[in-house]
Short mmCIF file of the C-alpha atoms (twelve columns), coordinates in Angstrom:
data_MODEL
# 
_entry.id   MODEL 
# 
loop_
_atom_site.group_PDB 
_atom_site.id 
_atom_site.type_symbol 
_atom_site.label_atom_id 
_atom_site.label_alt_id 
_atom_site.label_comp_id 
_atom_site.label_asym_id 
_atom_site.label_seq_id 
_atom_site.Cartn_x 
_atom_site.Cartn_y 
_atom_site.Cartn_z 
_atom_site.pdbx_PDB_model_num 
ATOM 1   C CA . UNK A 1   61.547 165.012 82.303  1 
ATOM 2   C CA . UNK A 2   59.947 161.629 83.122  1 
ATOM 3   C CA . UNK A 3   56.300 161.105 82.561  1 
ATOM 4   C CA . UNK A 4   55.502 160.543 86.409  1 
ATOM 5   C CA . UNK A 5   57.349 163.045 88.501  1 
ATOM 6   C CA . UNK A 6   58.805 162.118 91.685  1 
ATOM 7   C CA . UNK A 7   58.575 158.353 90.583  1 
ATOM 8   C CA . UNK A 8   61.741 157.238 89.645  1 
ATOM 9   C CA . UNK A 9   62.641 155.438 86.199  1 
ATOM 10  C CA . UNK A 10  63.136 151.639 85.817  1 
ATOM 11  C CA . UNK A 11  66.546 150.359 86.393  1 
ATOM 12  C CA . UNK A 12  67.782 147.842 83.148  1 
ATOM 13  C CA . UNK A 13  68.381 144.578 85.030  1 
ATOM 14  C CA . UNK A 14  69.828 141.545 83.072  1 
ATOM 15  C CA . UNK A 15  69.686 137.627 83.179  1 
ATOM 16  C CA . UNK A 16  72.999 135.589 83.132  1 
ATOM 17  C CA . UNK A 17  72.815 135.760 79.697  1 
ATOM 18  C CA . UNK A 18  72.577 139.475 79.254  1 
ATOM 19  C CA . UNK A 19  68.493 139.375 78.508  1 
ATOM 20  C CA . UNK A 20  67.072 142.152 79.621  1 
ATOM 21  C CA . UNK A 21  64.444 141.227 82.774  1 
ATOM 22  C CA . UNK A 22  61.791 143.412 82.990  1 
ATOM 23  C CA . UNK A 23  61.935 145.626 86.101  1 
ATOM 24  C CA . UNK A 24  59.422 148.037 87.276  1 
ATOM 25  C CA . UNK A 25  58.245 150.017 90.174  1 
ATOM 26  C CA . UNK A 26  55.365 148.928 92.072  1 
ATOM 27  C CA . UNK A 27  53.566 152.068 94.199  1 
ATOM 28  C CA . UNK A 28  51.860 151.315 97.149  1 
ATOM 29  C CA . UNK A 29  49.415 152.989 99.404  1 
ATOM 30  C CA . UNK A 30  49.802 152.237 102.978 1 
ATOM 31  C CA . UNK A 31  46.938 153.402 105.586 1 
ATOM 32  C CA . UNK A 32  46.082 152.674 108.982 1 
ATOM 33  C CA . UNK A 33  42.589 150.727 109.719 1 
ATOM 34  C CA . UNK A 34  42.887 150.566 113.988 1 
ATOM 35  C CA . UNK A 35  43.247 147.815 115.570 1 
ATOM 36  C CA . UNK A 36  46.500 147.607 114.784 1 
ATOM 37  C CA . UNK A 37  45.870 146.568 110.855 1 
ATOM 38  C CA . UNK A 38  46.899 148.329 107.466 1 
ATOM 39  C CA . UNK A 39  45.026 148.319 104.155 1 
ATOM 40  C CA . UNK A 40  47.835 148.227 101.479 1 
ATOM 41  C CA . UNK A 41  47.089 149.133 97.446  1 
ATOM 42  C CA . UNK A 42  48.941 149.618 94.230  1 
ATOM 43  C CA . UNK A 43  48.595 152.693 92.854  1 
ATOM 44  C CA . UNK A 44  50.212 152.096 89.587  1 
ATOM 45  C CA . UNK A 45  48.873 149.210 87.852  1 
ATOM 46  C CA . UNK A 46  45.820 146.278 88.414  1 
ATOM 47  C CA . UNK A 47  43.272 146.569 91.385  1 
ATOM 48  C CA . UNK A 48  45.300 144.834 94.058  1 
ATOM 49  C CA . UNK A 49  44.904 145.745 97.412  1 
ATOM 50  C CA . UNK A 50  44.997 143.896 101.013 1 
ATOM 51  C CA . UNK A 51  45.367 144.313 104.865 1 
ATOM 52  C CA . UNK A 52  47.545 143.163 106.817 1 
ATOM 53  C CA . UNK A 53  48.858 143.519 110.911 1 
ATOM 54  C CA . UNK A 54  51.311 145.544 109.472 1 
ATOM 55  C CA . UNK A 55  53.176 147.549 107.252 1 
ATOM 56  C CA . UNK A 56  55.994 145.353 106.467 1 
ATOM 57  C CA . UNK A 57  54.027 141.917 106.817 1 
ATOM 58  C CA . UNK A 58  51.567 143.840 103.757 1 
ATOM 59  C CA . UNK A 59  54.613 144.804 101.897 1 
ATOM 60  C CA . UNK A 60  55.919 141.052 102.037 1 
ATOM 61  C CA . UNK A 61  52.463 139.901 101.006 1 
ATOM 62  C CA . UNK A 62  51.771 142.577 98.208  1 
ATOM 63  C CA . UNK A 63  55.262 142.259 96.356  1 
ATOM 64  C CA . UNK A 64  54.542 138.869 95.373  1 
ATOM 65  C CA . UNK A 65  50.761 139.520 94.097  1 
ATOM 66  C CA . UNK A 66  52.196 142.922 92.316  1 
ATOM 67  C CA . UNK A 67  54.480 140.278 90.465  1 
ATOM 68  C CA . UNK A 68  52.306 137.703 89.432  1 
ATOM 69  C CA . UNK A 69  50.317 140.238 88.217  1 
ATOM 70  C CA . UNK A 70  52.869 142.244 86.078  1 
ATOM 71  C CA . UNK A 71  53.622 138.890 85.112  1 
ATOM 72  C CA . UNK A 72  50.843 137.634 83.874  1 
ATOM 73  C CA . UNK A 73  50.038 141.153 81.788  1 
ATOM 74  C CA . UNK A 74  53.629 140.680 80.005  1 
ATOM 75  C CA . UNK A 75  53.210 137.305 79.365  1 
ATOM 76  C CA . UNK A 76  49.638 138.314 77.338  1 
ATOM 77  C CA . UNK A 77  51.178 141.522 75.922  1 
ATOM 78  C CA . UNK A 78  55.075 141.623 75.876  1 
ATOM 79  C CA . UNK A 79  54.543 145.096 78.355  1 
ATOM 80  C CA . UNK A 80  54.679 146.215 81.979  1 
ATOM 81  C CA . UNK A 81  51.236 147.517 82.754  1 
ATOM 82  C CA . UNK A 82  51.067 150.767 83.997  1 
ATOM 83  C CA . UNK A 83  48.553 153.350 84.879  1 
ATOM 84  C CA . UNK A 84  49.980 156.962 84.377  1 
ATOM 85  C CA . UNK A 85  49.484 158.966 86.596  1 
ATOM 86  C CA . UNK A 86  48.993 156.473 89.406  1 
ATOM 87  C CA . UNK A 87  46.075 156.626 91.338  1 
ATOM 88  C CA . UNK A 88  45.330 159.207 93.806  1 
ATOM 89  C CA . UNK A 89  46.710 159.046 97.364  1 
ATOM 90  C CA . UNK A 90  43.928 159.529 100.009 1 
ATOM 91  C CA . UNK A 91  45.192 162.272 103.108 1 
ATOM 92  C CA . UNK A 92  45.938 159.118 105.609 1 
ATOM 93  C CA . UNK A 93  47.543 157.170 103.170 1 
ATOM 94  C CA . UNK A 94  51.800 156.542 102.954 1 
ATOM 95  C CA . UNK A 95  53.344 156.019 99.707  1 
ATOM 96  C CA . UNK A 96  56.052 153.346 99.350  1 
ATOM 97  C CA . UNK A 97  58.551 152.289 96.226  1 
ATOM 98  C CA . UNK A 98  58.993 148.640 95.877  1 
ATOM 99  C CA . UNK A 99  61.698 148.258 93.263  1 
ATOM 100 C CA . UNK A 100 61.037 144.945 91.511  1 
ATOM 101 C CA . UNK A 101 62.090 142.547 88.484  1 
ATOM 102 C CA . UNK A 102 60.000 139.801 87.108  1 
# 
């Protein structure tokens, strides 16, 4: 049984060279502010969170910051960072899977 039910496992992803690339799910929280706006968060590793006019102009902007992140911790520590279990969801808040590779 994975450690984070209902999160699904990385996928192996490979270079052209047959490296392994480190690939890792990114959870994020997606809730309504009004006006229009969303305040997006990652629930699984670092304290990154934005807003945005909407959900998929946040999701474009918070891949990219997830990365650089995640990339940054593996550079320091040869892991993926991870928080397990993820943070909480609040009631008004969405959950979304980014898939991503560094």
């Amino acid at each position: 049984m994975p450690a984070n039910p209902g999160v699904p496992p990385s996928i192996p992803v490979t270079d052209a060279s047959g490296a392994p690339v480190p690939s890792f799910m990114c959870i994020v929280y997606v809730k309504p502010i009004g006006a229009g706006r969303v305040r997006l968060r990652v629930a699984n590793f670092g304290d990154i969170e934005i807003t945005a006019s909407s959900q998929r102009d946040g999701l474009t902007k918070i891949l990219p910051l997830a990365k650089k992140f995640v990339a940054s911790h593996f550079a320091r520590t040869g892991e993926l960072p991870s928080i397990d279990p993820p943070k909480e969801k609040e009631p008004d808040e969405q959950r979304r899977i980014l898939p991503a590779h560094l």
